[in-house]
C-alpha angles and dihedrals in degrees: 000000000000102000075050084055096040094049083053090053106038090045097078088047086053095043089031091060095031094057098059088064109043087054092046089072104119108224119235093247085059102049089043080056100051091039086052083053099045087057089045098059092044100055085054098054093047089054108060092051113287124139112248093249100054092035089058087045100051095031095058082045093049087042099048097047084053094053120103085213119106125240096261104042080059090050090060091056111109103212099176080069116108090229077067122033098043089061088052102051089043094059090043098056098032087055092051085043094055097036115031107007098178092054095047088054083067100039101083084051092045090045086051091042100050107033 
């Protein structure tokens, strides 16, 4: 009876820590839209003047404070993914296109260069 008693008891801990981790997964909709973000900022960013290297950096940061998502749902997006990264890099280079297209001729050498 009282390995019975303890199971009861010990079931709702084991769900209970189980269950945090399985609703954290981030869906794919939500990591292309931060990936699709993350370009946008950047390209911001590299717009207005800003070398590649620190326009990536600060526009994943400004992208990723913005984002409803939790630490840790971002945490579980693999960004190194093609259903990733080639959002982000769209949105990256459609937003220099459209907005500073002399900058965004030298963008592709100064990604190559710097990183």
């Amino acid at each position: 009876m009282r390995l019975i008693n303890h199971f009861i008891a010990s079931t709702p801990l084991v769900v209970f820590a189980v269950l945090p981790l399985s609703l954290s997964a981030v869906t794919i909709k939500q990591g292309v839209e931060l990936a699709n973000s993350i370009g946008l900022q950047s390209g911001k960013l590299y717009c207005s003047g800003k070398s590649a290297r620190e326009s990536i950096e600060k526009g994943t940061a400004k992208a990723m404070s913005e984002a409803t998502l939790s630490m840790d749902e971002i945490n579980s997006v693999d960004f190194a993914q093609d259903v990733y990264s080639v959002p982000m890099i769209e949105s990256l280079y459609s937003y220099t296109i459209d907005n500073c297209p002399a900058r965004a001729k030298r963008l592709w050498r100064e990604i190559n260069e710097t990183m």
